[in-house]
C-alpha positions in Angstrom: 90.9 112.6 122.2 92.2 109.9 120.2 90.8 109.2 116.7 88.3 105.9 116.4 90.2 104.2 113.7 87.5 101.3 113.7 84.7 103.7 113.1 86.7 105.3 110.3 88.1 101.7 109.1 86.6 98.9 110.0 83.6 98.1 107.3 85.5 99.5 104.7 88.6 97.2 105.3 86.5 94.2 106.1 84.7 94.4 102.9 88.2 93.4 101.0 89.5 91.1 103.7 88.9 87.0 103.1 85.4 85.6 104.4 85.5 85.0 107.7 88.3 87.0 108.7 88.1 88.9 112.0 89.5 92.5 112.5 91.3 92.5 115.3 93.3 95.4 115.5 93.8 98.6 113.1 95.5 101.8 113.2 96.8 104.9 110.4 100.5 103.9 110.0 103.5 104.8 107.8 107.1 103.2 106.2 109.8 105.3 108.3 112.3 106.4 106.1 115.3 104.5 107.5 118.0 101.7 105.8 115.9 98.8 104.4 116.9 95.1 104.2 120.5 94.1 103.2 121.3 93.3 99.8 121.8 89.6 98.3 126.2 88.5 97.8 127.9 88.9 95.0 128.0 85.7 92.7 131.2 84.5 92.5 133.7 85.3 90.1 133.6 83.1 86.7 136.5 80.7 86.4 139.2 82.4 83.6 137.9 81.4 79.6 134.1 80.9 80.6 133.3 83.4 78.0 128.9 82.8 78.4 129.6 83.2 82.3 131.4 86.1 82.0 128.6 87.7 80.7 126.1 86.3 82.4 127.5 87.2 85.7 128.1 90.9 84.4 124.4 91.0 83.7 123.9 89.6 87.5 126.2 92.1 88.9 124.1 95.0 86.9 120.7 94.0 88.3 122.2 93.5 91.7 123.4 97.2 92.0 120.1 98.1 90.5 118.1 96.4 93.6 120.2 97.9 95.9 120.0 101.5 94.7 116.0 100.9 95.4 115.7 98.4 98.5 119.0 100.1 100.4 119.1 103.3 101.3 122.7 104.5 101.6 123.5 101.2 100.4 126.5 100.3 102.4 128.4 103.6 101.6 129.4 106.1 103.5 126.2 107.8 104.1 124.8 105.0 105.9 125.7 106.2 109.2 124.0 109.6 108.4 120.9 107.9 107.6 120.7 105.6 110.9 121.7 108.8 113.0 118.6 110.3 111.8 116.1 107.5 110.9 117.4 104.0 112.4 116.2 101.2 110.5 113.0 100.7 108.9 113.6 97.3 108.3 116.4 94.7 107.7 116.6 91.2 106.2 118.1 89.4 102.9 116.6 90.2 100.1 114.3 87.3 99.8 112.8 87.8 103.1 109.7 88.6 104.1 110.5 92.1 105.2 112.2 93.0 101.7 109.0 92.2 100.3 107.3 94.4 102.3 109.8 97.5 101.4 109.4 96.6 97.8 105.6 96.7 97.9 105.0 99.9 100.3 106.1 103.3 99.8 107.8 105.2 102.5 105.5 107.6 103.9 102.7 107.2 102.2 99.6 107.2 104.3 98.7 103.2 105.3 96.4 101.4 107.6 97.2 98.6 108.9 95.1 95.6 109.9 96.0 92.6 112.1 93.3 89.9 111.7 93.6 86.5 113.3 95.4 85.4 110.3 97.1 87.9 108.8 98.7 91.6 108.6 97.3 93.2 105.5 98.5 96.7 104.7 96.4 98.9 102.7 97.1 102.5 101.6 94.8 105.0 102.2 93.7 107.4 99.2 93.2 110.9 99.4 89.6 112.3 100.7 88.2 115.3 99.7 86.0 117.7 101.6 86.5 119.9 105.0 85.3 118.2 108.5 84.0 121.1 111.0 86.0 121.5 114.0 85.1 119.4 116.6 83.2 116.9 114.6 84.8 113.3 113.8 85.9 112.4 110.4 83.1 110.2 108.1 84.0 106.5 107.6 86.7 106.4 104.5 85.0 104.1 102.1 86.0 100.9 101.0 87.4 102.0 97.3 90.1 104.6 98.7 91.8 101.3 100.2 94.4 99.9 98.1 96.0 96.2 99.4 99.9 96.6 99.1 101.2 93.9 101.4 99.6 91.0 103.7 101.5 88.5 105.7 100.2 85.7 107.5 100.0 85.3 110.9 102.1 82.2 111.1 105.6 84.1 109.8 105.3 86.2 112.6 108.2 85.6 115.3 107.3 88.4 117.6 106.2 92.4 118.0 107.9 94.7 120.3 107.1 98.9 120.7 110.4 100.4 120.6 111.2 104.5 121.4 112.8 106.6 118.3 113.7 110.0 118.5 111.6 110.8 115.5 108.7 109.3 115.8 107.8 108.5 119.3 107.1 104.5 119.5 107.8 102.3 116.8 106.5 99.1 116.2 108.8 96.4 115.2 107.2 93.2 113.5 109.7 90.0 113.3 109.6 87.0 111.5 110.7 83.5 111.1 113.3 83.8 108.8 114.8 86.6 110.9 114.1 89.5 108.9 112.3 92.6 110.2 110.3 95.5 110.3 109.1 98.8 111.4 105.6 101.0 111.7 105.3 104.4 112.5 102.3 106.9 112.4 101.4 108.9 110.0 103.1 111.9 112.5 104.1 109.2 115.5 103.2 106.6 116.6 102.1 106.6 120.4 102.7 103.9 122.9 99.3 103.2 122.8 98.7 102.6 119.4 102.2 100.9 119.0 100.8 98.8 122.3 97.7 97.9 121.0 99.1 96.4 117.7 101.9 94.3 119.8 99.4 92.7 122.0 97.0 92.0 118.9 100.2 90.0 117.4 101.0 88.4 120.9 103.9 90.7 121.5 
């Protein structure tokens, strides 16, 4: 039987969303692992003699390998084909977009729920509960302070939702948006086609 994410969810997550805002779909996701949104060009190369441009485009160059040692797995190198073998994408886009800012505020694999309300996509990750449930019996509702708001979108940047098959984890869920960036849900084991479904149709997929 599948698990009621509303009764474990919904009053704790509607107690931090804005007045007024309507659930209208939720479900336990996760980050895949997977290569993450492109990095930003290199600036261009100073003209000869511009001593102060020199260095300041040294310093660039040092904080743009920095970003993509953290937002780009495998990075462009010769690993990357390794990684997409395995994982695929998680999500893809320059590194202004709205996906990148999505990789840079959620963890990969930890535990999130994820809420689509009529405005937005908030993404919240789920702390650790305590106790043992008794076979059989369904888990107690999760309380509002072991949900932590990482991420929210609005509903407006969204371009479109699709349910896509991986080898890993079942169905994906991929989430466009307007400035052509991307991204991807999973479950916290997979993702079924019902729950991947669910969430598309909620974002008029």
């Amino acid at each position: 039987m599948p698990t009621d994410y509303r009764h474990r969810y919904a009053d704790a997550a509607g107690s931090k969303l804005e007045p007024g805002e309507t659930i209208v779909a939720l479900t336990e996701a996760k980050r895949p692992r997977g290569l993450a949104p492109d990095p930003p060009p290199r600036p261009p190369a100073p003209a000869p003699g511009d001593g102060p441009a020199v260095a300041g485009m040294g310093l660039a160059n040092v904080a743009l390998s920095g970003i993509e040692a953290i937002d780009n797995i495998g990075g462009g190198g010769p690993t990357d084909w390794l990684v997409r073998l395995l994982f695929g994408r998680a999500a893809r886009g320059r590194i202004d977009s709205v996906a990148a800012d999505y990789v840079r505020a959620v963890p990969a694999d930890a535990k999130l729920l994820v809420v689509v309300t009529e405005r937005r996509i908030v993404v919240f990750r789920v702390g650790r509960t305590t106790g043992v449930r008794p076979f059989g019996k369904p888990a107690k509702p999760v309380v509002a302070a072991k949900l932590k708001p990482l991420w929210s979108v609005s509903r407006a940047e969204v371009s479109s939702a699709s349910r896509r098959w991986h080898r890993l984890h079942g169905a994906r869920l991929r989430v466009g948006f307007r400035d052509g960036s991307w991204l991807e849900l999973t479950g916290p084991l997979r993702m079924g086609r019902q729950r991947a479904g669910e969430l598309r149709d909620a974002l008029g997929g």
